[in-house]
BALOBA-1460 file (C-alpha; in Angstrom, 3 decimals):
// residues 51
<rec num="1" residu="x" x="-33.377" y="114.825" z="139.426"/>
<rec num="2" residu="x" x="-32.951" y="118.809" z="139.118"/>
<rec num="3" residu="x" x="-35.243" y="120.539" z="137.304"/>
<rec num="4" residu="x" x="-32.733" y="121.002" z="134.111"/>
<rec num="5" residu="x" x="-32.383" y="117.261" z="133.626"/>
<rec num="6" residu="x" x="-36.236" y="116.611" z="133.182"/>
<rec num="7" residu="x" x="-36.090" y="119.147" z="130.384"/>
<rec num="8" residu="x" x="-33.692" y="117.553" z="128.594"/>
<rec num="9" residu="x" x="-34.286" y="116.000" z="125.117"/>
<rec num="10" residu="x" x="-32.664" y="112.798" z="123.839"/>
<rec num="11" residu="x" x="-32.382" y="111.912" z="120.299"/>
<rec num="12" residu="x" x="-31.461" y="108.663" z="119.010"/>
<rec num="13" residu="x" x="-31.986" y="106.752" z="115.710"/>
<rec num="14" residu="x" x="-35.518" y="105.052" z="116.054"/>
<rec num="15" residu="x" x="-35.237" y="100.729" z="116.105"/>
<rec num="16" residu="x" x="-36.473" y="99.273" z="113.364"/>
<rec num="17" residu="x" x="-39.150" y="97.888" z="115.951"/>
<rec num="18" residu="x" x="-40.257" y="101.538" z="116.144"/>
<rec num="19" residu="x" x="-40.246" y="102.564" z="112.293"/>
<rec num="20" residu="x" x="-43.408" y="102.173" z="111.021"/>
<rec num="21" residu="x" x="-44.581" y="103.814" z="114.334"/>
<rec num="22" residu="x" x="-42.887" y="106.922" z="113.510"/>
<rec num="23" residu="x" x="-43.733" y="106.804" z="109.529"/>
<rec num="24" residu="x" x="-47.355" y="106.622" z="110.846"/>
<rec num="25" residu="x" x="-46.764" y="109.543" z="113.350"/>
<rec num="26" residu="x" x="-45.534" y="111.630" z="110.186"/>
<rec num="27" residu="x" x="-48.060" y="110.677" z="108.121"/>
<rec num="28" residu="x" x="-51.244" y="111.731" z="110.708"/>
<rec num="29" residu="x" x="-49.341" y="114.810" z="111.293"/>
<rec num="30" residu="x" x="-49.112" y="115.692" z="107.425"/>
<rec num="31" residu="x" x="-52.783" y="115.154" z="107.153"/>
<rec num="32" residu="x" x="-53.409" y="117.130" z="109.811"/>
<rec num="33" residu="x" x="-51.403" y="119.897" z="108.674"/>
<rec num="34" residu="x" x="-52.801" y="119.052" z="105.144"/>
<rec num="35" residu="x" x="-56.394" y="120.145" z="106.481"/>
<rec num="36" residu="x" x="-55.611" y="123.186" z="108.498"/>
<rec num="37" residu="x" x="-52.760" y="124.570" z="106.113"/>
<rec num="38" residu="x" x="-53.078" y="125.783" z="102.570"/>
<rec num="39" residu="x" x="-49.671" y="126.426" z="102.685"/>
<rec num="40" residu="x" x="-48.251" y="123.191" z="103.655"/>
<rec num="41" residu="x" x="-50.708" y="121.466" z="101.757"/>
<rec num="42" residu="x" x="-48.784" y="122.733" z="98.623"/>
<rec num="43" residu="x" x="-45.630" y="122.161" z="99.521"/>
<rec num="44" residu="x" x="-45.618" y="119.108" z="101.161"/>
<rec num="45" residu="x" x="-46.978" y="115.827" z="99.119"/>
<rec num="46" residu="x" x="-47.238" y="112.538" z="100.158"/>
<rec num="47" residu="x" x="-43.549" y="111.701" z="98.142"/>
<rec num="48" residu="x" x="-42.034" y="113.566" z="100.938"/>
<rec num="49" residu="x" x="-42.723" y="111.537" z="103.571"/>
<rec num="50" residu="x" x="-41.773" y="108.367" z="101.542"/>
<rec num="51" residu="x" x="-38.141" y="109.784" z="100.428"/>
């Protein structure tokens, strides 16, 4: 493996095994932001994450 290849990102659509996984992964990461961002606190709600 050259050093480009282990650089590389993949995307793919998530399974709906791994779903909830990533909803929770967005959700810690709003409430993080949430607490050390006044900015993203007001623009980003909870309703954004759902939609």
């Amino acid at each position: 493996m050259d050093a480009d290849s282990k650089n590389m990102l993949a995307i793919r659509r998530v399974s709906e095994d791994e779903r909830e996984l990533v909803r929770l992964f967005l959700q810690e990461l709003a409430n993080h932001q949430r607490k050390v961002s006044d900015a993203y606190a007001t623009r980003y709600t909870e309703l954004a994450l759902m939609g």
